[in-house]
C-alpha positions as a Markdown table, in Angstrom:
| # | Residue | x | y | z |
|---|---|---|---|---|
| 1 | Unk | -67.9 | 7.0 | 0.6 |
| 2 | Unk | -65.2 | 9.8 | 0.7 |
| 3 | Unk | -64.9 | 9.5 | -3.3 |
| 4 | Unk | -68.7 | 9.6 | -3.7 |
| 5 | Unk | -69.1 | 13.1 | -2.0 |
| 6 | Unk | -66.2 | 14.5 | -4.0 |
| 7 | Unk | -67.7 | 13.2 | -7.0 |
| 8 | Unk | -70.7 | 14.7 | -6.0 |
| 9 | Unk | -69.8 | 17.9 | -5.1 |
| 10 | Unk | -67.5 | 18.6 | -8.0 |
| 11 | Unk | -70.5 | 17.9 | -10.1 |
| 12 | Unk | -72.8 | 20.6 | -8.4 |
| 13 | Unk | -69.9 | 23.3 | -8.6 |
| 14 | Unk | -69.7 | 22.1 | -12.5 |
| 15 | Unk | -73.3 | 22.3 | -13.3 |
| 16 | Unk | -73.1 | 25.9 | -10.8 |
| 17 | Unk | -70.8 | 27.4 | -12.8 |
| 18 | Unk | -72.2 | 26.3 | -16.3 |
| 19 | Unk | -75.5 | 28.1 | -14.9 |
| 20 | Unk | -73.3 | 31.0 | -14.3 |
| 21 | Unk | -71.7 | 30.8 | -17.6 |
| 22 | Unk | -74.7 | 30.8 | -19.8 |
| 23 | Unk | -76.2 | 33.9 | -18.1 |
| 24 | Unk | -79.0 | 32.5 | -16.2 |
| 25 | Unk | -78.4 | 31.9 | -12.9 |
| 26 | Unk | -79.9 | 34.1 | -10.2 |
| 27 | Unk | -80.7 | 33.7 | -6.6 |
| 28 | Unk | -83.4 | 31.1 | -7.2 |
| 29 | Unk | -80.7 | 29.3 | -9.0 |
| 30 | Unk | -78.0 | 29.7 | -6.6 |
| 31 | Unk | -80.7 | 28.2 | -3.8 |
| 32 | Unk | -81.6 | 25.9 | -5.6 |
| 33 | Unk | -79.5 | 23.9 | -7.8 |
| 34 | Unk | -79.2 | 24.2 | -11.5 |
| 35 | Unk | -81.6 | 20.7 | -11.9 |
| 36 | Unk | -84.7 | 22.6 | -10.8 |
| 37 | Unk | -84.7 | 25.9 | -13.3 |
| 38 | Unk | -88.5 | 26.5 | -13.2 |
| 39 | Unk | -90.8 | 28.6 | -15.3 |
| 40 | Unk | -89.6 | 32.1 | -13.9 |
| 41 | Unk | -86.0 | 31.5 | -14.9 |
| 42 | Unk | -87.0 | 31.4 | -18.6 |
| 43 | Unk | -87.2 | 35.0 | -18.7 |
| 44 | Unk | -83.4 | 35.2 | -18.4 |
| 45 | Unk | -83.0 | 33.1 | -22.0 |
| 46 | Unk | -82.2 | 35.6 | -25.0 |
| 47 | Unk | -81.0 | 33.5 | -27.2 |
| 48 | Unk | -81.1 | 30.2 | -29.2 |
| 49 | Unk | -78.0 | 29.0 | -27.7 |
| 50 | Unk | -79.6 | 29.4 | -24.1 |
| 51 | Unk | -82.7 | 27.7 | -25.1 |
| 52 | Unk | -80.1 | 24.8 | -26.3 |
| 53 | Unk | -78.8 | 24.8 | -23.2 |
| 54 | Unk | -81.1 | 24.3 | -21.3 |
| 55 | Unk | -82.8 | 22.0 | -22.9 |
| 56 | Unk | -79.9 | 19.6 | -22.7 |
| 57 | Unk | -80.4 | 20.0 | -19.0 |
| 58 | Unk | -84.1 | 19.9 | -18.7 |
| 59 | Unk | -85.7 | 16.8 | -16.7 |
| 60 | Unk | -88.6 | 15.7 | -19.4 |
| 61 | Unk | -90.6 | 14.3 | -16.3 |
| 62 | Unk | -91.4 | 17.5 | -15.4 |
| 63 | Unk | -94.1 | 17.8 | -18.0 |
| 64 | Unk | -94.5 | 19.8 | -21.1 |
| 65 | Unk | -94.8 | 23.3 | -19.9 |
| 66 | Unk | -91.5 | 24.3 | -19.7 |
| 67 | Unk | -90.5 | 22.9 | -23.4 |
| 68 | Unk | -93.7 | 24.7 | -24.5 |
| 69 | Unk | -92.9 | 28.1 | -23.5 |
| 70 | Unk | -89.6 | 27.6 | -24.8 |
| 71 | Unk | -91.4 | 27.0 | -28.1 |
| 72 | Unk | -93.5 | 30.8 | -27.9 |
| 73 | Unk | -90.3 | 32.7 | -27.3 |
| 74 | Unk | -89.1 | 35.0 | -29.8 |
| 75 | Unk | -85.9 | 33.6 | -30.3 |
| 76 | Unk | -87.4 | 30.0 | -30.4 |
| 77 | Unk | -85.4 | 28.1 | -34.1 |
| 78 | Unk | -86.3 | 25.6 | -36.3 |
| 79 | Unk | -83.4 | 24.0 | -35.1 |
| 80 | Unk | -84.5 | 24.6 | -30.9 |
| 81 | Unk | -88.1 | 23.4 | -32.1 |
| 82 | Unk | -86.9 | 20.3 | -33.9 |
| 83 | Unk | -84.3 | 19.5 | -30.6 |
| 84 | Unk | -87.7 | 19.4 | -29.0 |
| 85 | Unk | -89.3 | 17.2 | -31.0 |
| 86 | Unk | -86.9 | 14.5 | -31.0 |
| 87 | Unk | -85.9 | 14.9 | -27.3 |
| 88 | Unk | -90.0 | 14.4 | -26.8 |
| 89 | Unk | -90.0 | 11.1 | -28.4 |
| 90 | Unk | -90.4 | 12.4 | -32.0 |
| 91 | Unk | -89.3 | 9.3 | -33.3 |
| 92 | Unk | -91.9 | 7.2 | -31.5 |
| 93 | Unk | -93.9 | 10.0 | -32.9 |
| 94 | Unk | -93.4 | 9.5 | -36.4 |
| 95 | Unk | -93.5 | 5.9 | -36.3 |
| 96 | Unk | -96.3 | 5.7 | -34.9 |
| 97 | Unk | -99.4 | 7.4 | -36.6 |
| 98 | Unk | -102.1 | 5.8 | -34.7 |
| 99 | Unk | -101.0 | 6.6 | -31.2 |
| 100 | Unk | -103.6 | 4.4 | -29.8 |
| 101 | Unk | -101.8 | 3.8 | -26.1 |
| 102 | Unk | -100.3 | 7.1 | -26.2 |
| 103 | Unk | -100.7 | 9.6 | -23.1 |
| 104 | Unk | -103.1 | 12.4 | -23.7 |
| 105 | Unk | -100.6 | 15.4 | -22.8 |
| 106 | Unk | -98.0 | 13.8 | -24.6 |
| 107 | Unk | -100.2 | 13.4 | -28.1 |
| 108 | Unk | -101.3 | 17.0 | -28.0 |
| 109 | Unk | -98.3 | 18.6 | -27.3 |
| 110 | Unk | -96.4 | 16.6 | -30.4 |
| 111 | Unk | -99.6 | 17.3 | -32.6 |
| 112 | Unk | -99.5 | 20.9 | -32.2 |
| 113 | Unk | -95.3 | 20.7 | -32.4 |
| 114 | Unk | -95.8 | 18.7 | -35.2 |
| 115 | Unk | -98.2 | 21.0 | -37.2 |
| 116 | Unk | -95.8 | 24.3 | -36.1 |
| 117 | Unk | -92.8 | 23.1 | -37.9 |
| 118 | Unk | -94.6 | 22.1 | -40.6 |
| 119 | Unk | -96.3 | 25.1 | -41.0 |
| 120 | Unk | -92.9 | 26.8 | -40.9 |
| 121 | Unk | -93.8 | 28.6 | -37.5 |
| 122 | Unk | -89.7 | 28.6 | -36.8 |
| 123 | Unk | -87.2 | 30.6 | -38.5 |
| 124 | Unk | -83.5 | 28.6 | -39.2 |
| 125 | Unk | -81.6 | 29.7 | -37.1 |
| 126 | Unk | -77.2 | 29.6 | -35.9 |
| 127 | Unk | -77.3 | 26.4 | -34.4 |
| 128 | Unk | -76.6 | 22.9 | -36.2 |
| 129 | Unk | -79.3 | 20.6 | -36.2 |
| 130 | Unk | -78.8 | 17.0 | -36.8 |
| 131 | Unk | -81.2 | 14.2 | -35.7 |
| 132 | Unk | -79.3 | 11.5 | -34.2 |
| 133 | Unk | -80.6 | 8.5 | -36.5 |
| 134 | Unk | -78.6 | 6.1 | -37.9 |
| 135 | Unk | -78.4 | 4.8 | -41.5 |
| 136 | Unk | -81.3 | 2.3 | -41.3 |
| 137 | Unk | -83.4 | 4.6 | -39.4 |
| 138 | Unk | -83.0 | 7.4 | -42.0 |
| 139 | Unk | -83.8 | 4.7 | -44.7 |
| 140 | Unk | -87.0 | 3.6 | -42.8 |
| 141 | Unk | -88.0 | 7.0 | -42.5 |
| 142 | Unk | -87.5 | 7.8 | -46.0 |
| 143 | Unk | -89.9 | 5.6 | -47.2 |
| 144 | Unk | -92.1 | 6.5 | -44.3 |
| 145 | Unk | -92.4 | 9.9 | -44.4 |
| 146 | Unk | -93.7 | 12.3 | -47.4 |
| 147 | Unk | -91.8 | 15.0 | -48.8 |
| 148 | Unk | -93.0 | 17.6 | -46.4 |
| 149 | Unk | -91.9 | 15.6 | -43.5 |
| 150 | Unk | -88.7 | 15.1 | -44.5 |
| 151 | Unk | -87.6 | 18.3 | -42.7 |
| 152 | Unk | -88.0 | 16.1 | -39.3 |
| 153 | Unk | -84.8 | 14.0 | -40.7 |
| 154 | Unk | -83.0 | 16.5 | -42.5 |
| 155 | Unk | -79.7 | 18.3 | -41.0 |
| 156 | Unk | -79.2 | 21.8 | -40.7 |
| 157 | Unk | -76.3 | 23.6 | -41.3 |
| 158 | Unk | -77.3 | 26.8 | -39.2 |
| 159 | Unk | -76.4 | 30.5 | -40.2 |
């Protein structure tokens, strides 16, 4: 029981000092835990490398509001924009073209995603990008997708 608590607590003082690290803690974080960053706390991300960040620590049960105001900010990537895709089920997403039994939310949120980095809304940016597929996924996609949608597959160096 003893263990558990230390494992525990060494954990919070980790993901603590992470939040301190990347430049967005503040007193709301400090009260409340680095799991339950909100809406407000966005203001404090600059750069692509925060928006990574914190998207490696976002809860995706909390609904598409955060992720989408991630994707409006300035300093929003292709490479941010396509980590949100696939974290969102992109794969489901491409597989899938009639989305018959799909949630509502989730549909319209991936359609207008989906239509953004097509459109070439985002900018390539520092960070690597590489979809974590393996080589029989890649081939499905392949002869899945068209030419234009190959950029969902695609790596990406970064600057």
């Amino acid at each position: 029981m003893q263990r558990r608590k230390r494992r525990r607590r060494a954990y919070a003082e980790a993901s603590l000092r992470t939040s301190l690290i990347i430049g967005i803690c503040d007193k709301r974080v400090l009260e409340k835990g680095i799991g339950r960053l909100g809406m407000k706390d966005l203001k404090g991300l600059r750069t692509e490398e925060d928006l990574d960040m914190y998207l490696q620590n976002y809860n995706w049960d909390d609904g598409f509001d955060i992720p989408a105001a991630i994707l409006q900010k300035e300093c929003c990537s292709l490479q941010v924009a396509l980590q949100i895709f696939w974290l969102a089920d992109g794969f489901t997403y491409l597989q899938d073209k009639e989305r018959n039994l799909a949630e509502p939310n989730w549909i319209a949120f991936m359609d207008s995603l989906y239509r953004d980095i097509l459109s070439g809304k985002y900018k390539v940016g520092k960070l690597p990008f590489k979809p974590e597929l393996n080589k029989v996924q890649i081939y499905r996609f392949k002869k899945l997708l068209s030419e234009e949608e190959m950029i969902f597959i695609t790596p990406i160096e970064g600057k």
